[in-house]
Biopython code that builds the backbone (N, CA, C, O; Angstrom):
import numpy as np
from Bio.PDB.StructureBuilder import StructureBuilder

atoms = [
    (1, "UNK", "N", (17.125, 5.523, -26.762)),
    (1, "UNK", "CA", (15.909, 6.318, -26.852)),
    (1, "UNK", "C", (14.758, 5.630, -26.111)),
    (1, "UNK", "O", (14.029, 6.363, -25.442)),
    (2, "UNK", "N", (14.524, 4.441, -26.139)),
    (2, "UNK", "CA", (13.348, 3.871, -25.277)),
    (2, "UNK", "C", (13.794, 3.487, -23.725)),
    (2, "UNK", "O", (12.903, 3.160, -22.942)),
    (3, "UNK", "N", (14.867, 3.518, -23.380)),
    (3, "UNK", "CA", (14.939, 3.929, -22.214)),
    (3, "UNK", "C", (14.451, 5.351, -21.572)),
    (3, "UNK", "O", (13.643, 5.492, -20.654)),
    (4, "UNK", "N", (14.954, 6.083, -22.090)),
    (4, "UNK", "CA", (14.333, 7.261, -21.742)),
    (4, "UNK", "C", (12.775, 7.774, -22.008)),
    (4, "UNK", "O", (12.194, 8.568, -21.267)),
    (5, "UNK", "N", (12.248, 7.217, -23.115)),
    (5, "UNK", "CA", (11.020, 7.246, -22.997)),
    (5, "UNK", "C", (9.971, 6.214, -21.727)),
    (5, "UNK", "O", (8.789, 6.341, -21.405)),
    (6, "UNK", "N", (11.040, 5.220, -21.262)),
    (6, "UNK", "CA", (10.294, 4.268, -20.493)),
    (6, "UNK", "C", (10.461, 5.578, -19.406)),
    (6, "UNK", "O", (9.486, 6.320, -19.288)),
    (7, "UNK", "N", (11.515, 5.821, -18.727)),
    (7, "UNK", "CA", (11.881, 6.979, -18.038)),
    (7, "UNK", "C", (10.762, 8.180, -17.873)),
    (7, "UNK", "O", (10.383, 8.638, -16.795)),
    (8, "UNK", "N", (10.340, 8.569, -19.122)),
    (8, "UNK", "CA", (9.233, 9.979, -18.998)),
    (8, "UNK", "C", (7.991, 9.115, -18.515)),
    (8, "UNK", "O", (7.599, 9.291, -17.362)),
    (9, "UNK", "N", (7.319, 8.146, -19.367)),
    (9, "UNK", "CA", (6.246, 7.837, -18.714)),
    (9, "UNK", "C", (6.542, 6.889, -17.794)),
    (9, "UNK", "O", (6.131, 5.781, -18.139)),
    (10, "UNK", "N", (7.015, 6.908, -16.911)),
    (10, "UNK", "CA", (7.311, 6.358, -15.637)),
    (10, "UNK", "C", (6.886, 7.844, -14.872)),
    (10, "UNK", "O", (5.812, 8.210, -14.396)),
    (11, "UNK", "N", (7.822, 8.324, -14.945)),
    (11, "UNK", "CA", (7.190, 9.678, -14.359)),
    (11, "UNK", "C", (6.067, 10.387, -14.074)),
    (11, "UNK", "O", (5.510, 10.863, -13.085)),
    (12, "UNK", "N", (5.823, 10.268, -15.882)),
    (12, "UNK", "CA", (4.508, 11.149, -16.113)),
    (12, "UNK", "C", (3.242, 10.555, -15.190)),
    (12, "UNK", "O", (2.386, 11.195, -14.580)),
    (13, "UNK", "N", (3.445, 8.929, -15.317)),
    (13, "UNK", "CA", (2.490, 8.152, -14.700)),
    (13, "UNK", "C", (2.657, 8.268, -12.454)),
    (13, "UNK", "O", (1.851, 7.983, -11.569)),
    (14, "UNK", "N", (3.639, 8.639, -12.430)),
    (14, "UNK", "CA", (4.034, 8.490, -11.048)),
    (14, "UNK", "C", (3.088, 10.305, -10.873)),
    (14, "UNK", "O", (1.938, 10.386, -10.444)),
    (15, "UNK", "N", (3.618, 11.083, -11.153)),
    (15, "UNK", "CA", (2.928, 12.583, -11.222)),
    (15, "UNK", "C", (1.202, 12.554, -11.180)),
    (15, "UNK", "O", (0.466, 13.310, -10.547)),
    (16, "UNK", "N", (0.798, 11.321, -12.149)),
    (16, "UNK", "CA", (-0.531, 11.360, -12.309)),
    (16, "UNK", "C", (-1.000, 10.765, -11.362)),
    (16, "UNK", "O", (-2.181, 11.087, -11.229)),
    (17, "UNK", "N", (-0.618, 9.924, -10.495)),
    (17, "UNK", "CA", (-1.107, 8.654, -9.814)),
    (17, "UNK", "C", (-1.147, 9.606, -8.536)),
    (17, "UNK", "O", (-2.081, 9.420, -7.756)),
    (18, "UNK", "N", (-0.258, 10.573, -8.256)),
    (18, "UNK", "CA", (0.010, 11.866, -6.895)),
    (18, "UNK", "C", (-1.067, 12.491, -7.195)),
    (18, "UNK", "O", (-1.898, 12.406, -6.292)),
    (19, "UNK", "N", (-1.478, 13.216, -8.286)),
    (19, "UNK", "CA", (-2.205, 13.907, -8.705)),
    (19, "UNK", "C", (-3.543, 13.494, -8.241)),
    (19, "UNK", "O", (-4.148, 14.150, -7.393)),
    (20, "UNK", "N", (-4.161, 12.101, -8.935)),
    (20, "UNK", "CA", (-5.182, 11.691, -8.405)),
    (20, "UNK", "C", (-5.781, 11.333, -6.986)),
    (20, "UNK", "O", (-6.878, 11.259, -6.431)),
    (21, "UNK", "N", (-4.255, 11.127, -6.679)),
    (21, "UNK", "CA", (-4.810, 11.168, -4.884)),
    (21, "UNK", "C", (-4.990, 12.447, -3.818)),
    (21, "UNK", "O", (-5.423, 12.438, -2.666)),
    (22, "UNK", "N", (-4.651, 13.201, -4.380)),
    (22, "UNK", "CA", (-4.891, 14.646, -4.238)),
    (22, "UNK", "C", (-6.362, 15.000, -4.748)),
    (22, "UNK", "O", (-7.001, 15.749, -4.009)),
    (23, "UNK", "N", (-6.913, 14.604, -5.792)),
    (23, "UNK", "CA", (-8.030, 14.691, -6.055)),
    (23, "UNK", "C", (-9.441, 14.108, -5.279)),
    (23, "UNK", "O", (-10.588, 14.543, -5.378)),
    (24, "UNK", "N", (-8.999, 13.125, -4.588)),
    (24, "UNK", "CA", (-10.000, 12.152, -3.692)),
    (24, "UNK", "C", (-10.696, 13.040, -2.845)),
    (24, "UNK", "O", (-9.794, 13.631, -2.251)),
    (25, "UNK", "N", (-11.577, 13.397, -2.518)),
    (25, "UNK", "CA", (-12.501, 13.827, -1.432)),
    (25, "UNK", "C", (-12.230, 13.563, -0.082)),
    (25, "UNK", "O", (-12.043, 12.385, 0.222)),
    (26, "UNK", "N", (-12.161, 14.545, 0.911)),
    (26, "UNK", "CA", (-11.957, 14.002, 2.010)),
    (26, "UNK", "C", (-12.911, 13.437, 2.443)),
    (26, "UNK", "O", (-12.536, 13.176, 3.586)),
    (27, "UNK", "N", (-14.069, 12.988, 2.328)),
    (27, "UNK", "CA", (-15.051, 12.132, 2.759)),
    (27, "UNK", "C", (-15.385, 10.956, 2.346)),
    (27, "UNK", "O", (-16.223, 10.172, 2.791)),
    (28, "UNK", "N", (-14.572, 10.866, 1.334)),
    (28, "UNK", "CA", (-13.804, 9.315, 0.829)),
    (28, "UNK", "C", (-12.724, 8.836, 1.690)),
    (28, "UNK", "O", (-12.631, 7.610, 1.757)),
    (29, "UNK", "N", (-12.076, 9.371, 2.210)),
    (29, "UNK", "CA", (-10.914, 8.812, 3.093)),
    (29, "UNK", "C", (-11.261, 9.001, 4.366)),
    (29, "UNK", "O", (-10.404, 8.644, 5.175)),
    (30, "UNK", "N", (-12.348, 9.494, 4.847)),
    (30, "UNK", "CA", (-12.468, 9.269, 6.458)),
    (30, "UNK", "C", (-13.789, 7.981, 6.482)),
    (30, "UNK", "O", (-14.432, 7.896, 7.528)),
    (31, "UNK", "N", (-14.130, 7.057, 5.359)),
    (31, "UNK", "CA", (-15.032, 6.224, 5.846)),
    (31, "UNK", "C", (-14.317, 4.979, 6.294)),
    (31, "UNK", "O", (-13.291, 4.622, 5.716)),
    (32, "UNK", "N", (-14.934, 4.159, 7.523)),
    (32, "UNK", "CA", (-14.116, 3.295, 8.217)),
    (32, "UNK", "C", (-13.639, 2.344, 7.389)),
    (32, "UNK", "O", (-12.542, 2.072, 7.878)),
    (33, "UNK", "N", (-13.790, 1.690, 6.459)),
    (33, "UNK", "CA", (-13.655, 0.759, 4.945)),
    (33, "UNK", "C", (-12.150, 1.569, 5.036)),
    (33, "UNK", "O", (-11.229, 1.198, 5.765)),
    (34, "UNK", "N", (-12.123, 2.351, 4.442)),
    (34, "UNK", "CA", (-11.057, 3.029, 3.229)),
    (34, "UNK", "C", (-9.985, 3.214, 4.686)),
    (34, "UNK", "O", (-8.790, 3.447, 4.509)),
    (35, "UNK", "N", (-10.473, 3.102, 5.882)),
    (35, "UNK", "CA", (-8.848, 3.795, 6.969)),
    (35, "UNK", "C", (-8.435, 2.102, 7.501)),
    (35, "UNK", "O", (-7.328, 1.846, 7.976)),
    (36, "UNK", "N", (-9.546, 1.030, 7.319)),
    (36, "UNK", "CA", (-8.921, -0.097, 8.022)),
    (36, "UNK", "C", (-7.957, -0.698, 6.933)),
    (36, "UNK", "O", (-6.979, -1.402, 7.182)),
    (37, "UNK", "N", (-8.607, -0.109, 5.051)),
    (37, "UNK", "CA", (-7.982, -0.514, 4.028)),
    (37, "UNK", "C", (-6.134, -0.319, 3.963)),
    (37, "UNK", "O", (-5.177, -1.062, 3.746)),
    (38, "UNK", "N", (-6.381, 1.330, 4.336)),
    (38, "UNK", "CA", (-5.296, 2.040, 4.474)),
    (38, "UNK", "C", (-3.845, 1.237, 5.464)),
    (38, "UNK", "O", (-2.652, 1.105, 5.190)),
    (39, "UNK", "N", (-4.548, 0.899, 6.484)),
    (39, "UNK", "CA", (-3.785, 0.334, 7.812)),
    (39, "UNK", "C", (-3.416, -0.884, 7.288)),
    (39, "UNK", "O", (-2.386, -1.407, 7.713)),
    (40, "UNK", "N", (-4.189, -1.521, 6.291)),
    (40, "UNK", "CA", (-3.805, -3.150, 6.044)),
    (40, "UNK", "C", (-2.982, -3.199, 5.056)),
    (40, "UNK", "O", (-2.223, -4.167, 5.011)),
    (41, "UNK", "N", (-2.926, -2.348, 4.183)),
    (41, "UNK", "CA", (-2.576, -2.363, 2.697)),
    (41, "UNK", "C", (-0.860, -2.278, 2.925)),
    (41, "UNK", "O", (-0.196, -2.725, 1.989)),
    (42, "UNK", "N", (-0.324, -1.888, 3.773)),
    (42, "UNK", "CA", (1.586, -1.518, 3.736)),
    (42, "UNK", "C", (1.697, -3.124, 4.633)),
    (42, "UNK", "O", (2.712, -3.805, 4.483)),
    (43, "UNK", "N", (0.928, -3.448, 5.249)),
    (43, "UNK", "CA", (1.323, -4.892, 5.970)),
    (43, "UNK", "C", (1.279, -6.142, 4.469)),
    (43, "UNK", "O", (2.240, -6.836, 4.138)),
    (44, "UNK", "N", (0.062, -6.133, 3.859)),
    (44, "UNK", "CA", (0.155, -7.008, 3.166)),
    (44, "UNK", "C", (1.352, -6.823, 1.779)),
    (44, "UNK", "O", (2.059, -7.759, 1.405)),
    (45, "UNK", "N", (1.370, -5.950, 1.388)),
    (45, "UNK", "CA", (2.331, -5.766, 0.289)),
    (45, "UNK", "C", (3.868, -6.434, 0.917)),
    (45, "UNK", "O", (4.570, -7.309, 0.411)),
    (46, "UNK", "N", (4.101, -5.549, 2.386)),
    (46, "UNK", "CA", (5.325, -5.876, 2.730)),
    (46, "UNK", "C", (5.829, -7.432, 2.687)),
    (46, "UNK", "O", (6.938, -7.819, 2.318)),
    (47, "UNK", "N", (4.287, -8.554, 3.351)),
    (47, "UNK", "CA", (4.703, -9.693, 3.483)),
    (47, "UNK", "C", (4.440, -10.558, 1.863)),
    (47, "UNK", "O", (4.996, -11.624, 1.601)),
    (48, "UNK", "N", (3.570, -9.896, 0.991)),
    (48, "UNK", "CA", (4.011, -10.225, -0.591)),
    (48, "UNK", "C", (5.147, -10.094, -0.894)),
    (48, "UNK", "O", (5.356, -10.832, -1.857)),
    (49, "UNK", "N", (6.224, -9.441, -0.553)),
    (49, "UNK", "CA", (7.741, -9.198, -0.767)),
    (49, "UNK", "C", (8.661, -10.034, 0.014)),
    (49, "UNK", "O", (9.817, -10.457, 0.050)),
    (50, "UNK", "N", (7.646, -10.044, 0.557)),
    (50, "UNK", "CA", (9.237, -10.867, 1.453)),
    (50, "UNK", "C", (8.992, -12.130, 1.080)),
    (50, "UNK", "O", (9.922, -12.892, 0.819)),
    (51, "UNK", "N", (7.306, -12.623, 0.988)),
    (51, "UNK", "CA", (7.527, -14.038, 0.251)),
    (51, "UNK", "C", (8.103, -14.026, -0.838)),
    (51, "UNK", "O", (9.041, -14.788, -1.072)),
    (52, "UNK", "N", (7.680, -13.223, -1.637)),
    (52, "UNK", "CA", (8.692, -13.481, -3.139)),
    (52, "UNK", "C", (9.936, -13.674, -3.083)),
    (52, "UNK", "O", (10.621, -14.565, -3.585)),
    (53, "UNK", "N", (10.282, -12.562, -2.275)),
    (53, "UNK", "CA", (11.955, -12.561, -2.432)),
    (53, "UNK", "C", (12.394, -13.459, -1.489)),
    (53, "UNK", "O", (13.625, -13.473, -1.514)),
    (54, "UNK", "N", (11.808, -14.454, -0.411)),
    (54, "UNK", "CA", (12.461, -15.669, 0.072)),
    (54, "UNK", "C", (12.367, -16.968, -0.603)),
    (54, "UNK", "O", (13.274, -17.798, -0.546)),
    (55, "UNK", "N", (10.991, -17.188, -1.406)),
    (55, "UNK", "CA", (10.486, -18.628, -2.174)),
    (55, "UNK", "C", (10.896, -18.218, -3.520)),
    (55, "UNK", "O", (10.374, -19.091, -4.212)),
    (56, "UNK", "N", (11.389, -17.582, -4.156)),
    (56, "UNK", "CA", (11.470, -17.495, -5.590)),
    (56, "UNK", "C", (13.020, -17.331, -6.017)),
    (56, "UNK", "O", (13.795, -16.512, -5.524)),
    (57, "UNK", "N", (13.329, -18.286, -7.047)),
    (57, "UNK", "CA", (14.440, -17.677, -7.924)),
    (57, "UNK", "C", (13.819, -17.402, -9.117)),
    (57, "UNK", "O", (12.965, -18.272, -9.287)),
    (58, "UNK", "N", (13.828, -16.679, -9.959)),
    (58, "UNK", "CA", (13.309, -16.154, -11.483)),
    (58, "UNK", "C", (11.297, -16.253, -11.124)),
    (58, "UNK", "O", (10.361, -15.580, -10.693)),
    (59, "UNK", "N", (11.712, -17.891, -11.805)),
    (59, "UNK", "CA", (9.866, -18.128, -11.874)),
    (59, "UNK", "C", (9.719, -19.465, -10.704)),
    (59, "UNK", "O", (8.723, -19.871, -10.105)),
    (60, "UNK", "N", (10.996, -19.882, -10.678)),
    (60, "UNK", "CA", (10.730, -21.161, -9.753)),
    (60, "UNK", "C", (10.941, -20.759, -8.038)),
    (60, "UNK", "O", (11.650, -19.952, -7.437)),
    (61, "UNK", "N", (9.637, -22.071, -7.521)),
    (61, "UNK", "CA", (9.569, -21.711, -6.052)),
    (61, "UNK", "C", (10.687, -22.753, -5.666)),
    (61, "UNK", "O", (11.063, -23.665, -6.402)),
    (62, "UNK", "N", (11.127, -22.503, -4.499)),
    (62, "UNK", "CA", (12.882, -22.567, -3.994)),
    (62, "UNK", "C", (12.436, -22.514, -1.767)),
    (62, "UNK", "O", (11.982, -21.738, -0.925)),
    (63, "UNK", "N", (12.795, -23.428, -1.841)),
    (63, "UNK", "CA", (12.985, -23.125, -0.483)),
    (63, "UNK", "C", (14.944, -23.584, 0.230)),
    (63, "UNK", "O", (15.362, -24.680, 0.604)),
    (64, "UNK", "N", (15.396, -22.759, 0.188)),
    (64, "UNK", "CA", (16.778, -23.035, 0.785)),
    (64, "UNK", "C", (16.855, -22.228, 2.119)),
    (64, "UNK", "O", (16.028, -22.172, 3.028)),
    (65, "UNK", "N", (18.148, -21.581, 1.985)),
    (65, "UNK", "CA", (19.036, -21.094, 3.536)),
    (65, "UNK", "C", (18.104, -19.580, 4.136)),
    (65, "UNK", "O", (18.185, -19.170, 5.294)),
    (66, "UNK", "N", (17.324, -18.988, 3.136)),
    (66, "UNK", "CA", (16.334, -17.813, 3.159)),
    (66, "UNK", "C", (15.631, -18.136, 4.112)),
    (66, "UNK", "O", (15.669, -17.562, 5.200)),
    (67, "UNK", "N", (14.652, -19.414, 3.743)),
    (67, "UNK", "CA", (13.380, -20.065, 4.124)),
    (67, "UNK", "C", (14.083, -19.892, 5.980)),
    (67, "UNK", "O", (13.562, -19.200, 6.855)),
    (68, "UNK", "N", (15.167, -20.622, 6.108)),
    (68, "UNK", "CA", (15.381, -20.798, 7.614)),
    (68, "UNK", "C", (15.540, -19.558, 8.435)),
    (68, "UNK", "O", (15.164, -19.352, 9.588)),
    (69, "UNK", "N", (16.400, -18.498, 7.311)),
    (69, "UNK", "CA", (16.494, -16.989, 8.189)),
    (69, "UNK", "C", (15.342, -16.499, 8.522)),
    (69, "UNK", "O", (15.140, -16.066, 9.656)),
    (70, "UNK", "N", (13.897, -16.504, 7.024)),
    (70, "UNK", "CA", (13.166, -15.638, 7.764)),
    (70, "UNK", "C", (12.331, -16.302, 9.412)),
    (70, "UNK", "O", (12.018, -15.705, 10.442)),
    (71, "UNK", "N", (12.166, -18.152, 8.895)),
    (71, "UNK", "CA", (11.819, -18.472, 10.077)),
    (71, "UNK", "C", (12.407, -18.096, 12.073)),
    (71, "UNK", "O", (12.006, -18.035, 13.235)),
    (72, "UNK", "N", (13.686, -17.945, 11.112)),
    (72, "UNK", "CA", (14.507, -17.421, 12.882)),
    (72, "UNK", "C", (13.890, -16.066, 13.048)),
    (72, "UNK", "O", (13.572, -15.660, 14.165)),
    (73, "UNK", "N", (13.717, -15.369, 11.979)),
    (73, "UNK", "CA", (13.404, -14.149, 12.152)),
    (73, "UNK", "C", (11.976, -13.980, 13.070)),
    (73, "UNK", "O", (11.665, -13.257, 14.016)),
    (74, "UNK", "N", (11.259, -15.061, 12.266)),
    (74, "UNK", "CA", (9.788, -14.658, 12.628)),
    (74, "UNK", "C", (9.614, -15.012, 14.294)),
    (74, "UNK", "O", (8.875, -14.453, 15.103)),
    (75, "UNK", "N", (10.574, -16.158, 14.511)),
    (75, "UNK", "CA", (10.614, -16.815, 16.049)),
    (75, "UNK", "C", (11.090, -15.660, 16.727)),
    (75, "UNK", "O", (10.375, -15.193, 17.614)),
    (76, "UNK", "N", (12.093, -15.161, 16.479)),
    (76, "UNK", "CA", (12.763, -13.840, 17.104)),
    (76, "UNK", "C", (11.243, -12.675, 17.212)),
    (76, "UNK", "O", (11.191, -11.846, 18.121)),
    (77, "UNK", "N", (10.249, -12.778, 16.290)),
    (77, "UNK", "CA", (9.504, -11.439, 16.506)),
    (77, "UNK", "C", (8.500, -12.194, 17.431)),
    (77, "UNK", "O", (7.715, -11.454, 18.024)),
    (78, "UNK", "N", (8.384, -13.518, 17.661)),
    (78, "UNK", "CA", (7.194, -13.939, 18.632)),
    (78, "UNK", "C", (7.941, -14.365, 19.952)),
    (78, "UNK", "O", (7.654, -15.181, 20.828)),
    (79, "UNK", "N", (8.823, -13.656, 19.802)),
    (79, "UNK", "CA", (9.759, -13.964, 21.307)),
    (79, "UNK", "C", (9.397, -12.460, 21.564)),
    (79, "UNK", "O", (8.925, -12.266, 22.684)),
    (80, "UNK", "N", (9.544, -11.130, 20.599)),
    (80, "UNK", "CA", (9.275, -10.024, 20.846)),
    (80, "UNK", "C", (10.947, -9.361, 21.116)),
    (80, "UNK", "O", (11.396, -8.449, 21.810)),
    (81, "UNK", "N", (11.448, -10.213, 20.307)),
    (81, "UNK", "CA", (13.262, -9.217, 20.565)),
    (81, "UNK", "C", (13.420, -8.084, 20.495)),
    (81, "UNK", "O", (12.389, -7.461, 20.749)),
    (82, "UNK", "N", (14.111, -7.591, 20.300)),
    (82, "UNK", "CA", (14.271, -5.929, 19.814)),
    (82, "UNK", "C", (14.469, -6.024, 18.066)),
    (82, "UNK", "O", (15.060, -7.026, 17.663)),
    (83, "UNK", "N", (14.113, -5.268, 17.294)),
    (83, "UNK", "CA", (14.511, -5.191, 15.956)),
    (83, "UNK", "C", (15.596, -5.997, 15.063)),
    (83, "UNK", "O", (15.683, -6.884, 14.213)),
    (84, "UNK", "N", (16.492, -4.935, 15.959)),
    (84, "UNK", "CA", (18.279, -5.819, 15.360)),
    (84, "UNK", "C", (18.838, -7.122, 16.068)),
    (84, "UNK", "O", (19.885, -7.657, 15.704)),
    (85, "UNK", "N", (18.261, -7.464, 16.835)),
    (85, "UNK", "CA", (18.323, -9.045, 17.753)),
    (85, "UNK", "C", (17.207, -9.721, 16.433)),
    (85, "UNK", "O", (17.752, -10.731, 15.989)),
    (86, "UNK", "N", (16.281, -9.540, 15.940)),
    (86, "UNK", "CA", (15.712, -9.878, 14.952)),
    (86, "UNK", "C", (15.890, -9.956, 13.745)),
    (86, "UNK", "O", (15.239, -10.534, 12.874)),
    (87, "UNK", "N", (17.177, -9.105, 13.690)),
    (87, "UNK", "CA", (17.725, -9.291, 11.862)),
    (87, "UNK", "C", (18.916, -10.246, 12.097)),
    (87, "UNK", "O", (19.265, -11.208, 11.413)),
    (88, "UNK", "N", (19.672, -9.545, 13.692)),
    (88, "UNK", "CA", (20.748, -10.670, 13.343)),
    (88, "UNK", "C", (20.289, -11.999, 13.403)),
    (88, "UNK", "O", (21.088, -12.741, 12.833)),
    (89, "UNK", "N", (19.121, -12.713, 13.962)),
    (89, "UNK", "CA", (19.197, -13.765, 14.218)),
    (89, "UNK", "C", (18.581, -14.810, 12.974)),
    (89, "UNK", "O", (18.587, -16.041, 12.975)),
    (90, "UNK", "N", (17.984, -13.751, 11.788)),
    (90, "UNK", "CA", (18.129, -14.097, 10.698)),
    (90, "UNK", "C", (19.403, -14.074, 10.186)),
    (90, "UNK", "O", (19.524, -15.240, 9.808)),
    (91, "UNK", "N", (20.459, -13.501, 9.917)),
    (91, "UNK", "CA", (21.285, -13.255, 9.219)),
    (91, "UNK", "C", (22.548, -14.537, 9.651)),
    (91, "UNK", "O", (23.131, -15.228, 8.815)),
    (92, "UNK", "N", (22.738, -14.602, 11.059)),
    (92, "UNK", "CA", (23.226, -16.130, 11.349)),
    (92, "UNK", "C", (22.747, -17.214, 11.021)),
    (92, "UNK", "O", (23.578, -17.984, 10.538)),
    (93, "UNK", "N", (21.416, -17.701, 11.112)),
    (93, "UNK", "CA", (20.835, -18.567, 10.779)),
    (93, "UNK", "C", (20.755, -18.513, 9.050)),
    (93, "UNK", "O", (20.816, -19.638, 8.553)),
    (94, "UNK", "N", (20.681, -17.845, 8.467)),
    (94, "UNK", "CA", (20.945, -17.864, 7.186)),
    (94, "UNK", "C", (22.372, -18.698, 6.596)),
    (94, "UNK", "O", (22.690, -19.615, 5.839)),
    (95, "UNK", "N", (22.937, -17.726, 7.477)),
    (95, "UNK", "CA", (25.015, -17.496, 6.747)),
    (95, "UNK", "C", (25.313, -19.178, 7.444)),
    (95, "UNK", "O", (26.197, -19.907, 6.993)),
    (96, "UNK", "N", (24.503, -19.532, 8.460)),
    (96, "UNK", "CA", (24.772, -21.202, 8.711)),
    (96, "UNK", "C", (24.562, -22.004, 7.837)),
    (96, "UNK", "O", (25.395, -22.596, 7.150)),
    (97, "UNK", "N", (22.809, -22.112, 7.795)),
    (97, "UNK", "CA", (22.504, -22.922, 6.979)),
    (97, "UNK", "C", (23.159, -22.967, 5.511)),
    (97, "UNK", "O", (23.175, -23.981, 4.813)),
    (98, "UNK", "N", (23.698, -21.720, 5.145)),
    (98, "UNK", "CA", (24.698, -22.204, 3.773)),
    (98, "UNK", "C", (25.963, -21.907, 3.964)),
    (98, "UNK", "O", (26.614, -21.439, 3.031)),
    (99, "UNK", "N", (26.621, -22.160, 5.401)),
    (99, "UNK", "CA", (27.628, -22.690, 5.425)),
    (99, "UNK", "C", (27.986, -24.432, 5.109)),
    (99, "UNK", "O", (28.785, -25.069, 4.422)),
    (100, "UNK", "N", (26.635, -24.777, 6.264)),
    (100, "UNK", "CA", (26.569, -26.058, 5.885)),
    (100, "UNK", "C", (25.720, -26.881, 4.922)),
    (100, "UNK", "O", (25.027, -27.891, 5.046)),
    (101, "UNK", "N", (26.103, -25.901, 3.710)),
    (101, "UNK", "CA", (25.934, -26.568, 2.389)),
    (101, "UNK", "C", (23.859, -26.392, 2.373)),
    (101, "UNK", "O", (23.163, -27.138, 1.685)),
    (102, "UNK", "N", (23.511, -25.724, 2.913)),
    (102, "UNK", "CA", (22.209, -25.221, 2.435)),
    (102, "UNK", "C", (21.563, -24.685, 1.333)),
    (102, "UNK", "O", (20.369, -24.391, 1.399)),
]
sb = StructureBuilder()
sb.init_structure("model")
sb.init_model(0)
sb.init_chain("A")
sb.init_seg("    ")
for serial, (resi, resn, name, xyz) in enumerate(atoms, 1):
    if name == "N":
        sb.init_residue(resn, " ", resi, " ")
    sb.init_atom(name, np.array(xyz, "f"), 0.0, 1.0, " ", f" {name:<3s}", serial, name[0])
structure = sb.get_structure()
């Protein structure tokens, strides 16, 4: 039963949160503040995630075989590779470093 109640107001709250942004004024969203906010806000969340999910196990910070993929990764995006030349070259550099015991 409290699964499913976590379930409705998950919802109910996801419905409301649509709702309210539907409610905003369009002259709230065309001031230059709120569109540079807009543009910044999916960059920073994204790289809050990816730190978490590379430095963290549970609660503890961790740097292992992650730490080195995303670095290949990031070298790969300031080389300017193509996308998937950019994942694989995380994903080798990863699957190495804990081959060799990383």
């Amino acid at each position: 039963m409290t699964v499913w109640l976590a379930i409705g107001l998950t919802a109910a709250g996801c419905y409301l949160l649509k709702l309210a942004g539907l409610l905003v004024p369009a002259g709230a969203l065309e001031r230059p503040l709120v569109q540079r906010l807009a543009a910044l806000l999916p960059v920073a969340l994204l790289a809050a995630l990816t730190a978490q999910q590379t430095f963290s196990i549970d609660s503890a910070l961790v740097v292992d075989a992650r730490a080195a993929g995303l670095a290949a990764a990031a070298l790969a995006l300031v080389l300017r590779a193509p996308f998937l030349v950019v994942v694989a070259a995380a994903v080798a550099v990863t699957a190495g470093v804990r081959a060799l015991g990383g």
